[in-house]
N, C-alpha and C positions, 0 to 999 in steps of 0.2 A: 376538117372540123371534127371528125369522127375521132378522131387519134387524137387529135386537142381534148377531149370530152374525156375519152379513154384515160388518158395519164393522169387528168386534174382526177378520176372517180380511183386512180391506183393511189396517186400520192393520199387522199384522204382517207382511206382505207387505212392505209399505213402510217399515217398521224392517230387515227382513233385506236388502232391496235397498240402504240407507243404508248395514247394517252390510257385505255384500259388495265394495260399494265403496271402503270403508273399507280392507279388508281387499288391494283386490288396488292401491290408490297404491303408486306407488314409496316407499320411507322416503329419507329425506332425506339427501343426500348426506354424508360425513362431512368436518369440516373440514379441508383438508389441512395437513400439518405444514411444509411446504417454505417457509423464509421466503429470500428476495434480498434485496441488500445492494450498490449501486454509490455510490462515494461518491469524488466527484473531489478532488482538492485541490490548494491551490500552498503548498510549503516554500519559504520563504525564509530559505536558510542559509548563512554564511560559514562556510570553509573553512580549517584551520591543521593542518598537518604539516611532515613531510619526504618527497621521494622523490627518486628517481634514475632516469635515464633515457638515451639516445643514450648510453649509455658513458662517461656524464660522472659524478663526483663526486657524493656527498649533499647535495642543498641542502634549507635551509629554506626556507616560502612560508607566508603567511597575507593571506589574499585574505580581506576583509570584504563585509559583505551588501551595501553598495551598490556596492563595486568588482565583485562576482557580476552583480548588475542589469545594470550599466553594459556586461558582457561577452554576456550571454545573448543567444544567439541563436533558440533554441527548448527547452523546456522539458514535457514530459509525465507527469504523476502521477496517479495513482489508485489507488484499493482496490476489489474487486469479492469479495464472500463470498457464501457459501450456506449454510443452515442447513439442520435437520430436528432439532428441540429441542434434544439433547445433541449432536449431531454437528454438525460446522461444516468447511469448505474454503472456504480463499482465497488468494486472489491481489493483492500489492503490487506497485506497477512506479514507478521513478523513473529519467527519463530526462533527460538536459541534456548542452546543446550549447554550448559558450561558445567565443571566437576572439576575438582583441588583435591587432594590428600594432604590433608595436614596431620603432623607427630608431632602427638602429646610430648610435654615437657621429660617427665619420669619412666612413663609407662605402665606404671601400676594400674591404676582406672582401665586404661588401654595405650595399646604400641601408635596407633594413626587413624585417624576419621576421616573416610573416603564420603565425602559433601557432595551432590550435586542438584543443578539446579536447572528448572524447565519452565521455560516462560512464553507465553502466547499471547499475541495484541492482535486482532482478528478485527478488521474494520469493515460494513457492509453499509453502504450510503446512492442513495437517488439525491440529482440535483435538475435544476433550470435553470438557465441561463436569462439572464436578466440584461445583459447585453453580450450578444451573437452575430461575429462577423467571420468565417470559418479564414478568411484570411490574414488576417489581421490580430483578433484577440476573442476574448468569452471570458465572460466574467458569472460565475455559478453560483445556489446558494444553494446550500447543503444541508439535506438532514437523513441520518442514520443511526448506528450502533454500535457498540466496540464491547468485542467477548475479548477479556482478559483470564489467564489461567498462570495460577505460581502455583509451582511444587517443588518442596524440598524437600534431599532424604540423603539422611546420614547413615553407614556403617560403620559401625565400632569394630576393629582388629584388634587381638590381640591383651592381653590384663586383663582383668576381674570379668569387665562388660564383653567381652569376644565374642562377636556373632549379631551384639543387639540394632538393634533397625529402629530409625527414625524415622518418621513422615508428616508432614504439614505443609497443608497449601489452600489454596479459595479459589474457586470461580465464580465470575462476578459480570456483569454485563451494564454497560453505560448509553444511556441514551447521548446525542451530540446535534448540534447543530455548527452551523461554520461556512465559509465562501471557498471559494478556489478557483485558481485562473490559470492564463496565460496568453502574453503579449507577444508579439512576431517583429523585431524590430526590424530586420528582413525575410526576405522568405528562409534562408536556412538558419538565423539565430534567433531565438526567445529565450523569453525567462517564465518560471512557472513555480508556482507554489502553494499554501493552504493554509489557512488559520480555522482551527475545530475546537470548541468548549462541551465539554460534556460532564454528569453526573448530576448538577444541579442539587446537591443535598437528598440524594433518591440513595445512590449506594455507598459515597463519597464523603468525606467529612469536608473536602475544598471544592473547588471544578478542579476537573481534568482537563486537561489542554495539548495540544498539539501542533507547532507549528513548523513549516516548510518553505524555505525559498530555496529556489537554482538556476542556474543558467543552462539551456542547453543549444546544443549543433546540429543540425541534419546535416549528415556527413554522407549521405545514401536516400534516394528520393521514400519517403516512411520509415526510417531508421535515422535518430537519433542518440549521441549520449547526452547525458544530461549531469553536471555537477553541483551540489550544493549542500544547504545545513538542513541538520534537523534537530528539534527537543521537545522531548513529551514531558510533562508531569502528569501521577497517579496521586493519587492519597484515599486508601480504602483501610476500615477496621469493622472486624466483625469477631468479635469474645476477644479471646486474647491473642487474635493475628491480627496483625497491623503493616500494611508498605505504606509507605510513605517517599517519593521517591523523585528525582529528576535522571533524566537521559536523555544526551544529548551526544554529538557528532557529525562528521563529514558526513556524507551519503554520496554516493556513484554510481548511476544505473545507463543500462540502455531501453530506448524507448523504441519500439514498433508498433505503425499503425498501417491497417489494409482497412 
């Protein structure tokens, strides 16, 4: 009876110590909601407007996507966002450098006008999802900003003018509003894209606009590429600078999200 009593007061002993245990583990950390989002990419887009510049007259220009190649000197794109389910902030930045020498017909004036041209579409925006299913789709409505920067600057070689220097350009800043999504038709294919109107008659003579659709893959569990179109238009005048302008193109990037 004694040894019956004994074992039944070890086993409980040894239950309460398992259960103690139990009792004083950490619980397990809770998943955080914070998702990243860096996603580089190259647009490849020609260019067709008007503007006016150096005090000269409205010209037209339409520059195509391999006459664009053929100019690019340096080119920087990407998107970097942050999420926490409904909430989302991000950041677009499109940067290109491009520069021609063109010779004068005679040379008298000047021997060739080395052009170049610097352009910055800088996009900073918060949204909420208005429907959020992280597996499935999110469909966001967007409101932020878009800093725009043109400068141009000519050097004269050569003839009469030799040496002389050109410069004109504006920075300008657009309010915008706009949605943006994306659908999961499975788990590794979607499609994803953006409609944005901004200026509103604030710095703009039209709206500005913006729009994006692609398809992309996860081809790597958070690593995706992603292909599709893009076209923006501008239309800004302030004294005698004026762009006016659409751009438009393929786009191809790769997406990462941790």
């Amino acid at each position: 009876m004694l040894k019956t009593i004994a074992s039944t007061m070890v086993a409980m002993l040894a239950f309460a110590g398992v259960s103690k245990g139990a009792d004083i583990a950490p619980p397990p950390e809770p998943e955080s909601g914070w998702q990243f989002e860096v996603a580089p990419y190259g647009w490849v887009s020609g260019i067709k407007g008007k503007t006016a510049q150096f005090g000269l007259p409205e010209q037209d220009f339409d520059v195509s996507i391999r006459q664009v190649l053929d100019k690019l000197d340096i080119a920087l794109m990407g998107l970097v966002q942050v999420r926490n389910e409904r909430f989302s902030a991000f950041s677009d930045l499109v940067y290109a450098d491009l520069s021609e020498t063109i010779r004068t017909p005679k040379g008298i004036l000047a021997d060739k006008i080395a052009a170049s041209v610097e352009t910055l579409m800088w996009t900073v925006g918060a949204a909420y999802s208005i429907y959020y299913d992280p597996e499935i789709a999110n469909f966001d409505l967007v409101v932020g900003g878009r800093l725009w920067s043109l400068d141009t600057e000519a050097k004269i070689k050569g003839g009469f003018f030799d040496g002389t220097k050109l410069d004109d350009g504006e920075t300008w800043v657009d309010p915008l509003v706009g949605v943006k999504g994306r659908y999961s038709f499975t788990p590794e294919l979607f499609m994803t894209g953006w409609g944005l109107v901004g200026g509103f008659d604030i710095s703009n003579d039209k709206l500005m606009w913006d729009l994006f659709g692609g398809i992309g893959y996860e081809f790597w569990p958070g690593t995706a590429i992603i292909a599709g179109y893009r076209a923006v238009s501008v239309d800004y005048k302030k004294g005698d600078f004026m762009y006016d302008a659409v751009q438009q193109g393929p786009l191809l990037g790769i997406d990462f999200r941790f």
